[in-house]
Biopython code that builds the backbone (N, CA, C, O; Angstrom):
import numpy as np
from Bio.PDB.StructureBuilder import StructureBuilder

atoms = [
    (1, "UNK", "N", (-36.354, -54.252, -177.811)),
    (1, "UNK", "CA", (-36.714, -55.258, -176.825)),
    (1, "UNK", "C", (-36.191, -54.837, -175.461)),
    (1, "UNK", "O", (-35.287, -54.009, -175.348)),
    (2, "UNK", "N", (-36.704, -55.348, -174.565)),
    (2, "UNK", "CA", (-36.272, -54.974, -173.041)),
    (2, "UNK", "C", (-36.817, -56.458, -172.236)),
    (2, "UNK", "O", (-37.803, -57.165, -172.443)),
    (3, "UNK", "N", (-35.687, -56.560, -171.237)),
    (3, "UNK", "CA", (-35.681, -57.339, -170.180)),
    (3, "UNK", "C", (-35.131, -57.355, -168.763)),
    (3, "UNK", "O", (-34.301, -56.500, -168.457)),
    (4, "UNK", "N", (-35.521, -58.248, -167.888)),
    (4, "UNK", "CA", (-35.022, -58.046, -166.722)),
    (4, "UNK", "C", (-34.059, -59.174, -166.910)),
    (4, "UNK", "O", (-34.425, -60.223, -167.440)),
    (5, "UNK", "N", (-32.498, -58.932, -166.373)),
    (5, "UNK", "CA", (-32.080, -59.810, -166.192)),
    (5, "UNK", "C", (-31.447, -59.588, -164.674)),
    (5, "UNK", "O", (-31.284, -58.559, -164.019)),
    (6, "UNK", "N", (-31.092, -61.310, -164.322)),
    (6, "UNK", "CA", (-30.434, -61.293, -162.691)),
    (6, "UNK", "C", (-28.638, -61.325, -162.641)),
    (6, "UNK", "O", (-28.046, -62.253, -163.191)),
    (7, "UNK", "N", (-28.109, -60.552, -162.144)),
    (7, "UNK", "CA", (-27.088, -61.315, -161.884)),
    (7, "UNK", "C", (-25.916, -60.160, -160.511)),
    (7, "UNK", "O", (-25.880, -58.940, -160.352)),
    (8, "UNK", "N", (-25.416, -60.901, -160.048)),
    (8, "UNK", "CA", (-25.099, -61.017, -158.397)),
    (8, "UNK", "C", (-25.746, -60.552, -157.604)),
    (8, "UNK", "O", (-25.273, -59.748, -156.801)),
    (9, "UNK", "N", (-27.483, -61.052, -157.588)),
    (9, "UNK", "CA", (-27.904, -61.053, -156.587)),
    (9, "UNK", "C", (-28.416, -59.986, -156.457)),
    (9, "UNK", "O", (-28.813, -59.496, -155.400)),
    (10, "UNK", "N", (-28.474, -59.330, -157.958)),
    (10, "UNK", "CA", (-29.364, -57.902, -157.946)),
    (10, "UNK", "C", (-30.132, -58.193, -159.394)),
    (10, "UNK", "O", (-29.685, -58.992, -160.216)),
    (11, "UNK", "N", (-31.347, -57.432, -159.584)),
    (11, "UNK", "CA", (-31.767, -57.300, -160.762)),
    (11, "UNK", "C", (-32.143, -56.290, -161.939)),
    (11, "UNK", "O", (-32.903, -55.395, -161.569)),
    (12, "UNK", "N", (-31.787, -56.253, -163.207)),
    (12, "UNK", "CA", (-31.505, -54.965, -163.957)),
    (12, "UNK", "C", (-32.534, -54.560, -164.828)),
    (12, "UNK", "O", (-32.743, -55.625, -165.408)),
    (13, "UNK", "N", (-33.209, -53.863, -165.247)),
    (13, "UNK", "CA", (-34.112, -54.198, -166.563)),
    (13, "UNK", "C", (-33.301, -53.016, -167.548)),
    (13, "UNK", "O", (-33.212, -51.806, -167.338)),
    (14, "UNK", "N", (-32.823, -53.716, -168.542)),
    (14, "UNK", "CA", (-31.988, -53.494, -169.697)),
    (14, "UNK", "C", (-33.102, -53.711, -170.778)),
    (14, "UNK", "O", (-34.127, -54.389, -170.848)),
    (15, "UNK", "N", (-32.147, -52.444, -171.944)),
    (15, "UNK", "CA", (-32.685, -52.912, -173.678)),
    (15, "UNK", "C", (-31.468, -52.935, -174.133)),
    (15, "UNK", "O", (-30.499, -52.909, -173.374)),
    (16, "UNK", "N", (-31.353, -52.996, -175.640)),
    (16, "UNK", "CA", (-29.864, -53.203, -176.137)),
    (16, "UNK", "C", (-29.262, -51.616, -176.168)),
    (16, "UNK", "O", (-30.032, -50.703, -176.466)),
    (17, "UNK", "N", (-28.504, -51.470, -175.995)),
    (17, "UNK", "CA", (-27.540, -50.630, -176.432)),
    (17, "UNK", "C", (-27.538, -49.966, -175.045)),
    (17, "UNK", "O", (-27.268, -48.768, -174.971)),
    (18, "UNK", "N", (-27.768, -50.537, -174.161)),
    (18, "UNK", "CA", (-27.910, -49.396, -172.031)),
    (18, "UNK", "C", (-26.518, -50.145, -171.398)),
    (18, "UNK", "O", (-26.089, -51.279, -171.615)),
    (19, "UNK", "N", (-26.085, -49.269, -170.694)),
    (19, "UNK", "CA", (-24.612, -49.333, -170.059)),
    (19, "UNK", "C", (-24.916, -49.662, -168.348)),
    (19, "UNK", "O", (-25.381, -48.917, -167.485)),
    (20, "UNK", "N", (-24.567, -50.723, -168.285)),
    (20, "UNK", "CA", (-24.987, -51.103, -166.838)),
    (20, "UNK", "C", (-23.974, -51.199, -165.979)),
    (20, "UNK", "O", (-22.912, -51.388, -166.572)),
    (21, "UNK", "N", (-23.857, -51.135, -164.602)),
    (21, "UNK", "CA", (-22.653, -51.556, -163.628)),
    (21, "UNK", "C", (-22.950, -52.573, -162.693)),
    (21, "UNK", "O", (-23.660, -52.362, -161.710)),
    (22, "UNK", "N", (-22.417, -53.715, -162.965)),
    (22, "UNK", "CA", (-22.561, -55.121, -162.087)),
    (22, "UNK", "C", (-21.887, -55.543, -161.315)),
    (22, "UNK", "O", (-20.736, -55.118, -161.411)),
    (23, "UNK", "N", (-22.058, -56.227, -160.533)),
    (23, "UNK", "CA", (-21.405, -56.804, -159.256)),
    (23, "UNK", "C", (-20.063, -57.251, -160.356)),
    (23, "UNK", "O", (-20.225, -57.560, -161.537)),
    (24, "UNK", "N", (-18.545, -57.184, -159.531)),
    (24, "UNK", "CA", (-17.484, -57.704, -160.487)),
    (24, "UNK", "C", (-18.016, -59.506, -160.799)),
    (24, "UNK", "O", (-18.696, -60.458, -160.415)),
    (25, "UNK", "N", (-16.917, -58.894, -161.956)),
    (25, "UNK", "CA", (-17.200, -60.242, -162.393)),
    (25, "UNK", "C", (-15.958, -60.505, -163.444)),
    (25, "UNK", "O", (-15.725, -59.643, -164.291)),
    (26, "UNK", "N", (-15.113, -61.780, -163.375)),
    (26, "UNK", "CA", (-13.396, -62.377, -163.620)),
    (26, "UNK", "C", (-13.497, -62.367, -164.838)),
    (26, "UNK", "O", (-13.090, -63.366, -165.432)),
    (27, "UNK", "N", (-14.117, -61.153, -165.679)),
    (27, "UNK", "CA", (-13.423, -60.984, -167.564)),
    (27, "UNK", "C", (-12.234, -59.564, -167.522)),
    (27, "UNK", "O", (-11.800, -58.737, -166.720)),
    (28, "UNK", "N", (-12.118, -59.893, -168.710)),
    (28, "UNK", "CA", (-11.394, -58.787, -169.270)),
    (28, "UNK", "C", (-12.238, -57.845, -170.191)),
    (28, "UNK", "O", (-13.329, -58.039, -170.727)),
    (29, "UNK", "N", (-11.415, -56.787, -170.210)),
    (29, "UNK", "CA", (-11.982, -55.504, -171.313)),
    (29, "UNK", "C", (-12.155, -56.200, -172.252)),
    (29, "UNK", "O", (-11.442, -57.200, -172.339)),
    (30, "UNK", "N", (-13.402, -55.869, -173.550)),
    (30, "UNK", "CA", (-13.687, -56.272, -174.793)),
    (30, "UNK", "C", (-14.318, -57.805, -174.463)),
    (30, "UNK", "O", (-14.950, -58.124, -175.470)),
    (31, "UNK", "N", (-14.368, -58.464, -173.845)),
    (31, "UNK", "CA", (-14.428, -60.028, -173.218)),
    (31, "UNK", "C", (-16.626, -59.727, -173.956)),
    (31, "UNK", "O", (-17.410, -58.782, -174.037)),
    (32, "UNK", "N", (-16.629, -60.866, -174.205)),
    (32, "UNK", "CA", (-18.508, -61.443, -174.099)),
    (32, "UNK", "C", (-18.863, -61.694, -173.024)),
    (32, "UNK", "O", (-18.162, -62.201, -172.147)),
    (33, "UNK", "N", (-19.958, -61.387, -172.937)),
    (33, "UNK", "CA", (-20.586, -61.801, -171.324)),
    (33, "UNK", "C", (-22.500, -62.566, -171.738)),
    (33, "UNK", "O", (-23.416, -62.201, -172.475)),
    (34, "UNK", "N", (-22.359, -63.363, -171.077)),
    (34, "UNK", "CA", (-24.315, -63.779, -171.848)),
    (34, "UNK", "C", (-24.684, -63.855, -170.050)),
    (34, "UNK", "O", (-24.062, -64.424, -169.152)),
    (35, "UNK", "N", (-25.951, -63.029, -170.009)),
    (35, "UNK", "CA", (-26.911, -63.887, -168.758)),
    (35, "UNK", "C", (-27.613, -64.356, -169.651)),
    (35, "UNK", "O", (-27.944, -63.900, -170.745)),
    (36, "UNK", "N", (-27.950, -65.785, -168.877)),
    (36, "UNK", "CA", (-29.245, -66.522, -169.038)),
    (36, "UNK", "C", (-29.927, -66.189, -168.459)),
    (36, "UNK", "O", (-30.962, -65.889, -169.054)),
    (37, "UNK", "N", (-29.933, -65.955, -166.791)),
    (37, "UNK", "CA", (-31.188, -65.615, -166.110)),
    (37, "UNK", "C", (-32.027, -64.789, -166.645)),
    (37, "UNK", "O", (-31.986, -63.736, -166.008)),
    (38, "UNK", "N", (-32.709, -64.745, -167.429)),
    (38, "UNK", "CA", (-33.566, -63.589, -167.466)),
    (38, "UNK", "C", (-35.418, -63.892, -167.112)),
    (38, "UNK", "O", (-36.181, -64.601, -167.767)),
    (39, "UNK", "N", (-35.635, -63.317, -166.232)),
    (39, "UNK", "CA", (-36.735, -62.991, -165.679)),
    (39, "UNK", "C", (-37.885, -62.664, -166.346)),
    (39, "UNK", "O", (-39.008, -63.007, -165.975)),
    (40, "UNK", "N", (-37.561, -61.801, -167.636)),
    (40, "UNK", "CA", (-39.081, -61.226, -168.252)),
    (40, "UNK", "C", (-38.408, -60.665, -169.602)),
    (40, "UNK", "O", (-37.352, -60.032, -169.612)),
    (41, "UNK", "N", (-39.082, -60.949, -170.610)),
    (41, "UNK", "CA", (-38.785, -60.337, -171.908)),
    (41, "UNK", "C", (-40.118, -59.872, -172.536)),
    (41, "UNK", "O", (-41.118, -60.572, -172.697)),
    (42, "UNK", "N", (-39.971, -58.642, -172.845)),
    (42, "UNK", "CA", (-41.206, -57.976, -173.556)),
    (42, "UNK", "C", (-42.367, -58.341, -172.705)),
    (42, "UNK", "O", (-43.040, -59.121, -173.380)),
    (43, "UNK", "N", (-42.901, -58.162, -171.601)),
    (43, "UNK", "CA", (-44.124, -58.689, -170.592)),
    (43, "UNK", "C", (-44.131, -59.698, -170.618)),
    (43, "UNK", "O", (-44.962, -60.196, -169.859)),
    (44, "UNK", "N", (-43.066, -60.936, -171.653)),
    (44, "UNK", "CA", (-43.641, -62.494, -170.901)),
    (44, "UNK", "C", (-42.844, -62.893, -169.658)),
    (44, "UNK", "O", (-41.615, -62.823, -169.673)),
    (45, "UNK", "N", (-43.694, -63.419, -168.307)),
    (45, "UNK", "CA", (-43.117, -63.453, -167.363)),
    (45, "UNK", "C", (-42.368, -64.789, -167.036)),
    (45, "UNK", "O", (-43.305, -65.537, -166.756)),
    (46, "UNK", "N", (-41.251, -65.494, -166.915)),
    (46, "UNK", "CA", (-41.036, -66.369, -166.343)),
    (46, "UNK", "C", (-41.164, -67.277, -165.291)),
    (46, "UNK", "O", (-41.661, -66.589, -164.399)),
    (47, "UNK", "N", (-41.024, -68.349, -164.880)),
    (47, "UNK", "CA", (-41.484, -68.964, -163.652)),
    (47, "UNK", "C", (-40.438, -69.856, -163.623)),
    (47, "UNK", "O", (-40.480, -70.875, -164.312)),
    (48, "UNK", "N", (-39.259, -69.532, -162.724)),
    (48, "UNK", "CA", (-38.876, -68.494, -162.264)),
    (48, "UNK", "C", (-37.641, -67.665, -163.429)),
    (48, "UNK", "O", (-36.958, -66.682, -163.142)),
    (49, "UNK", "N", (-37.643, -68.235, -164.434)),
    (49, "UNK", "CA", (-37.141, -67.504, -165.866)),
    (49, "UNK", "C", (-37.202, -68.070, -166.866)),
    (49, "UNK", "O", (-37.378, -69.283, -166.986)),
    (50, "UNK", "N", (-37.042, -67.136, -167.890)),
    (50, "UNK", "CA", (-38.047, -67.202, -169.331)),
    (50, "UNK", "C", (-37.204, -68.604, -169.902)),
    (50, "UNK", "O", (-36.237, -69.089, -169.315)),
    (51, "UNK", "N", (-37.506, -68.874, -170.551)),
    (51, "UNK", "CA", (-37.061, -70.152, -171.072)),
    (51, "UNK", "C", (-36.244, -70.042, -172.998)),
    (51, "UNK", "O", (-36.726, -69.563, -174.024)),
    (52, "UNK", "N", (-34.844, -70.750, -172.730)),
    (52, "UNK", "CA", (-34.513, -70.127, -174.753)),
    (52, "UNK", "C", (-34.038, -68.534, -174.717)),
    (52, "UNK", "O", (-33.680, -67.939, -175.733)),
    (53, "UNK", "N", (-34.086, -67.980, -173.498)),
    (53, "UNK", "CA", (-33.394, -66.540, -173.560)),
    (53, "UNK", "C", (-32.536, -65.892, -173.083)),
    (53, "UNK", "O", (-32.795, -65.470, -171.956)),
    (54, "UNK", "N", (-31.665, -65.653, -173.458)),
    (54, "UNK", "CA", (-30.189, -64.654, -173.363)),
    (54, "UNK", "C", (-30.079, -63.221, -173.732)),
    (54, "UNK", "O", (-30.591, -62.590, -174.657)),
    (55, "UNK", "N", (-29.339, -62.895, -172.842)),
    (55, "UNK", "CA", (-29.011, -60.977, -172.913)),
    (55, "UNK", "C", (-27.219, -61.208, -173.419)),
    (55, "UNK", "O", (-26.454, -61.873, -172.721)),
    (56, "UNK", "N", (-26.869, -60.671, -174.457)),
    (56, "UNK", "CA", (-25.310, -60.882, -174.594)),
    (56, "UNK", "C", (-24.994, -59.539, -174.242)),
    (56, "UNK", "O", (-25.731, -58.582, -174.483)),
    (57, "UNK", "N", (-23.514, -59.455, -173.476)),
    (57, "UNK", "CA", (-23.253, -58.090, -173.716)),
    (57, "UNK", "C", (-21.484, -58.010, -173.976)),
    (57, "UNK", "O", (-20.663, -58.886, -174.248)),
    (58, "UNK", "N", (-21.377, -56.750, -173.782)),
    (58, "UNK", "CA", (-19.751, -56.926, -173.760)),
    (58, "UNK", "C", (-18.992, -56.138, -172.494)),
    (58, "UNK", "O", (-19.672, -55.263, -171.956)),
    (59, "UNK", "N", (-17.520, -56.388, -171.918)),
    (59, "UNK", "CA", (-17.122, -56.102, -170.978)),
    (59, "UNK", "C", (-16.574, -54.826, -171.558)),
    (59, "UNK", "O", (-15.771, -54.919, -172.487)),
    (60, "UNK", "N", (-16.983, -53.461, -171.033)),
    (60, "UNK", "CA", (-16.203, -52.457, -171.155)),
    (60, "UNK", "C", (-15.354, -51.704, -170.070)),
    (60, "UNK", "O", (-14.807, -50.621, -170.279)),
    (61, "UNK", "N", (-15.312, -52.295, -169.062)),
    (61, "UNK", "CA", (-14.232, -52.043, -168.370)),
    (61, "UNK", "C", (-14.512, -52.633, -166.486)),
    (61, "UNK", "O", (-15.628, -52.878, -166.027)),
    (62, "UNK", "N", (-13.406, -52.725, -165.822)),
    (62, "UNK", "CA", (-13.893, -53.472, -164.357)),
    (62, "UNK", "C", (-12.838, -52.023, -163.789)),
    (62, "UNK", "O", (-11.783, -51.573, -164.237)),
    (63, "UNK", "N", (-13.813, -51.560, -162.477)),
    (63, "UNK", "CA", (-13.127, -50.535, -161.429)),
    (63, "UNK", "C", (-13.760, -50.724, -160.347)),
    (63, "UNK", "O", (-14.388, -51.708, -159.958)),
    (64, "UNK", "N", (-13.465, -49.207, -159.625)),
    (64, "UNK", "CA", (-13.895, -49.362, -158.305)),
    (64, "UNK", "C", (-14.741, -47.642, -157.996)),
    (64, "UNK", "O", (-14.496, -46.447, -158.156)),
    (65, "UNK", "N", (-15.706, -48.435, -157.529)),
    (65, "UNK", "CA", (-16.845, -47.128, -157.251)),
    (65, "UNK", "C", (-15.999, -46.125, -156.196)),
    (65, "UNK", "O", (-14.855, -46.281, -155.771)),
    (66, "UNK", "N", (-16.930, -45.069, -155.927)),
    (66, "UNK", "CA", (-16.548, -43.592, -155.120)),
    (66, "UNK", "C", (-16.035, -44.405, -153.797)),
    (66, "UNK", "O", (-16.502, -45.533, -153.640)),
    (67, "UNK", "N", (-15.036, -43.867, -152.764)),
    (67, "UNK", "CA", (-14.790, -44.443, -152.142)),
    (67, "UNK", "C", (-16.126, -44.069, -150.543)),
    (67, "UNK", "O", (-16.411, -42.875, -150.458)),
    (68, "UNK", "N", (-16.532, -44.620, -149.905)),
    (68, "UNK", "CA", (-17.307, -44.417, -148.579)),
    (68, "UNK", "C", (-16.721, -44.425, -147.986)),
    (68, "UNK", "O", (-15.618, -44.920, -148.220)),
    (69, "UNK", "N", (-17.073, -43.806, -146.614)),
    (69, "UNK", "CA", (-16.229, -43.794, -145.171)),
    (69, "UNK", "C", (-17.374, -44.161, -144.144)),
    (69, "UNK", "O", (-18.537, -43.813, -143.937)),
    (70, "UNK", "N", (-16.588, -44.915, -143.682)),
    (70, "UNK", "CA", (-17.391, -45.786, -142.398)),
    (70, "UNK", "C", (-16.526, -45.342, -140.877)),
    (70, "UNK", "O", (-15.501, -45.859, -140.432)),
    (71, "UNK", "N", (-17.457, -44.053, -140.215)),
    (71, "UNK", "CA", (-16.920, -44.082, -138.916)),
    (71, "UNK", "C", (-18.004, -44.529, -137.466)),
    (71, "UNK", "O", (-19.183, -44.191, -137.358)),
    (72, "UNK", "N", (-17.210, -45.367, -136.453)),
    (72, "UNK", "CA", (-18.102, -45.915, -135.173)),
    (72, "UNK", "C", (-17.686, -45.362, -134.106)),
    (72, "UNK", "O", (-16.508, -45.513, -133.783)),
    (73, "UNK", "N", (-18.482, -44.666, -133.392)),
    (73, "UNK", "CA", (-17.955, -43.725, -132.506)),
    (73, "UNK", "C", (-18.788, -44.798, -131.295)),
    (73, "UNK", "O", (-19.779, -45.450, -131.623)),
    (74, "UNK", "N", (-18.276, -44.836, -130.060)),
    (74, "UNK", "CA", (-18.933, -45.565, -128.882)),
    (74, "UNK", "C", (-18.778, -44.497, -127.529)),
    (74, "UNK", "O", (-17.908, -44.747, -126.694)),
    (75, "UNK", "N", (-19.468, -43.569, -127.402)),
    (75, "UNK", "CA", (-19.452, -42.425, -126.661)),
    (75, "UNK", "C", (-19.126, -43.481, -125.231)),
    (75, "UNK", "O", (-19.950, -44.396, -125.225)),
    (76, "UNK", "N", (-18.651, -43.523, -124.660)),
    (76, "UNK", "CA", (-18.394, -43.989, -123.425)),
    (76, "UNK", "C", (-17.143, -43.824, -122.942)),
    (76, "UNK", "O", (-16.505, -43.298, -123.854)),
    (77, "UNK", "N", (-16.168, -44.052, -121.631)),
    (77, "UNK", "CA", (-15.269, -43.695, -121.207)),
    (77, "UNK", "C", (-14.073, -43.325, -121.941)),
    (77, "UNK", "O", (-13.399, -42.300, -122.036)),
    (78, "UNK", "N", (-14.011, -44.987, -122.636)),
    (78, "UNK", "CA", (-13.041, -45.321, -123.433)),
    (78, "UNK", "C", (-12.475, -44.006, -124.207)),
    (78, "UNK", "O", (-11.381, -43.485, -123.987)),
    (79, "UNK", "N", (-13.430, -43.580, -125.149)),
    (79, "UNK", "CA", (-13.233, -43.607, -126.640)),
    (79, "UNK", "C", (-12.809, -44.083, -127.542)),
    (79, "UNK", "O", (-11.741, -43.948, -128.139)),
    (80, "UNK", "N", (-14.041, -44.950, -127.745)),
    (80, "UNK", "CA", (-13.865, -46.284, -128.797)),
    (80, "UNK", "C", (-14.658, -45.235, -130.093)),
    (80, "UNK", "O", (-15.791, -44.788, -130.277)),
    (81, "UNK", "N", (-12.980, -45.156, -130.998)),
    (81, "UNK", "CA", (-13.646, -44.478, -132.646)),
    (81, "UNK", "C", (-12.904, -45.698, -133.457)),
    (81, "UNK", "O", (-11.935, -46.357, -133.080)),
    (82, "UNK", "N", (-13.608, -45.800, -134.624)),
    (82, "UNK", "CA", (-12.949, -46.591, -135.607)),
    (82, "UNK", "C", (-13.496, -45.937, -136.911)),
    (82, "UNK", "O", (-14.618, -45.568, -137.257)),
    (83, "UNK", "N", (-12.062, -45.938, -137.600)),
    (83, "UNK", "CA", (-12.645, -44.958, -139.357)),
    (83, "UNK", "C", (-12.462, -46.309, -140.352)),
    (83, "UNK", "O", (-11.769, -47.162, -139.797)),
    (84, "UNK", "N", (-12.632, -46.450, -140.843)),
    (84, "UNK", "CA", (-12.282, -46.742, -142.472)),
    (84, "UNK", "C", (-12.954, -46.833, -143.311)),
    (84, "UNK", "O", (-14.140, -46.940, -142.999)),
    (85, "UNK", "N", (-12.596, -46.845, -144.908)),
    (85, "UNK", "CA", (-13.188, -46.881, -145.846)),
    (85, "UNK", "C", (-13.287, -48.156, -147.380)),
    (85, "UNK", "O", (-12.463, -48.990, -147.755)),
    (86, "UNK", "N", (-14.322, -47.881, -147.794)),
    (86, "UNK", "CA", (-14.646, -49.245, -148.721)),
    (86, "UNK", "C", (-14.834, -48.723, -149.862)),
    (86, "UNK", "O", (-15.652, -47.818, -150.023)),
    (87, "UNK", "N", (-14.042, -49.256, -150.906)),
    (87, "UNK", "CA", (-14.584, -49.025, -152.661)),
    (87, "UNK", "C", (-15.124, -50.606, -153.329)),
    (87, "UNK", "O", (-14.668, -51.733, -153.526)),
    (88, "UNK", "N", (-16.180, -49.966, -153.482)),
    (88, "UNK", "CA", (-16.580, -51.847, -154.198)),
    (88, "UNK", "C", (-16.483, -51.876, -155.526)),
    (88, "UNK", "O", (-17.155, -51.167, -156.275)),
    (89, "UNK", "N", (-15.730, -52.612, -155.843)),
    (89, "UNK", "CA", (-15.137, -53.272, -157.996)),
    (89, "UNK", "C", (-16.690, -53.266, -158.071)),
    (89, "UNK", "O", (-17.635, -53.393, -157.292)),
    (90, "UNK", "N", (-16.466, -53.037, -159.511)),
    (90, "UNK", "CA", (-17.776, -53.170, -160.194)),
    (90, "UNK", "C", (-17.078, -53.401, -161.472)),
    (90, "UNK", "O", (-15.874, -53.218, -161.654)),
    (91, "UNK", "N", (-18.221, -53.960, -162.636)),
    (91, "UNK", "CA", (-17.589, -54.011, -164.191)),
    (91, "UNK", "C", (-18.913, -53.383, -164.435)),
    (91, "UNK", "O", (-20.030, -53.355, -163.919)),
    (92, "UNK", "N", (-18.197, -52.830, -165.586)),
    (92, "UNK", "CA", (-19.053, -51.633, -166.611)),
    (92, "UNK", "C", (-19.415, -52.504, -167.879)),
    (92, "UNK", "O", (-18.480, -52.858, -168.597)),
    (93, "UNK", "N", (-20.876, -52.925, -168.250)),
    (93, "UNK", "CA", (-20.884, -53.564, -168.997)),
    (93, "UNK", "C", (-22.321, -53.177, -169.928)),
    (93, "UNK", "O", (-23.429, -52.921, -169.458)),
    (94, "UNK", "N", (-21.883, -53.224, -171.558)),
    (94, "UNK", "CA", (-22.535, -52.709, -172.282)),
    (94, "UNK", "C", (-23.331, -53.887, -173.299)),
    (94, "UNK", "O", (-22.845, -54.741, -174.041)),
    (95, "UNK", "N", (-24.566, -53.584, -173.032)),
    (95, "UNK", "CA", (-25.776, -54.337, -173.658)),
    (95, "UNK", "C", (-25.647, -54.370, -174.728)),
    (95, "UNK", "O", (-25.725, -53.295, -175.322)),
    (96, "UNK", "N", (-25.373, -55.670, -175.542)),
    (96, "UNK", "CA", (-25.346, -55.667, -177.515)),
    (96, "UNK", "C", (-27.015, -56.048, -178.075)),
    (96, "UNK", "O", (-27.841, -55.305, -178.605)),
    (97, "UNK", "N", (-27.117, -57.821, -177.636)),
    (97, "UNK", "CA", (-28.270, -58.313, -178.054)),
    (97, "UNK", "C", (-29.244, -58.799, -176.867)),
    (97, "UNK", "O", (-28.941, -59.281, -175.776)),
    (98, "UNK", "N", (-30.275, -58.574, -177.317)),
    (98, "UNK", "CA", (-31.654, -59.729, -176.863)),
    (98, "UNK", "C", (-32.064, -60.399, -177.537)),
    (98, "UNK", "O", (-32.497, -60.221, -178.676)),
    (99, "UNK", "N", (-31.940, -61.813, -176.556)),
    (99, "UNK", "CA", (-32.603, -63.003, -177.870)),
    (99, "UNK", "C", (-33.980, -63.332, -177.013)),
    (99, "UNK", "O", (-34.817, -64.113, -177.466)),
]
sb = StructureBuilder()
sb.init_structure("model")
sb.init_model(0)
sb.init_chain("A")
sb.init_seg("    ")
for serial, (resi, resn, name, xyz) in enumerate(atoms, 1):
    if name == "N":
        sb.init_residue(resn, " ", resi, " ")
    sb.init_atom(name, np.array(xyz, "f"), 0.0, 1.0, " ", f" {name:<3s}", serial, name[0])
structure = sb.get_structure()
């Protein structure tokens, strides 16, 4: 089986047993996780989601992606530079069932 499901504001299309990385989210390792949202199962489409259906999965671990560097350079008298950098948490989470 395969579906789209939603969650933070992004959307995934998963089958069982696919390893996804999601916006964080406040579990622990080994923890259950269910979306409801789901959008589409096997081509039936929802309006605006399927109805009676859940994706369960499990939490296999929460980190933090590659780090980016953000530099702003403002060519003018001054020299206005500014550096820094951002790692965004993510949880690593592994697809069990589709209902």
């Amino acid at each position: 089986m395969k579906a789209v499901i939603e969650t933070g504001g992004k959307q995934y299309y998963v089958s069982e047993g696919d390893v996804i990385y999601i916006e964080k989210v406040d579990l622990k390792d080994n923890d259950k996780i269910v979306f409801d949202k789901v959008l589409m199962l096997d081509g039936i489409v929802g309006n605006p989601y399927v109805e009676n259906a859940t994706v369960e999965g499990v939490v296999v671990k929460q980190g933090k992606g590659k780090k980016i560097k953000i530099f702003t350079y403002t060519p003018n008298k001054k020299s206005t530079r500014k550096r820094q950098g951002h790692r965004q948490p993510y949880t690593k989470v592994e697809i069990k069932k589709i209902k």
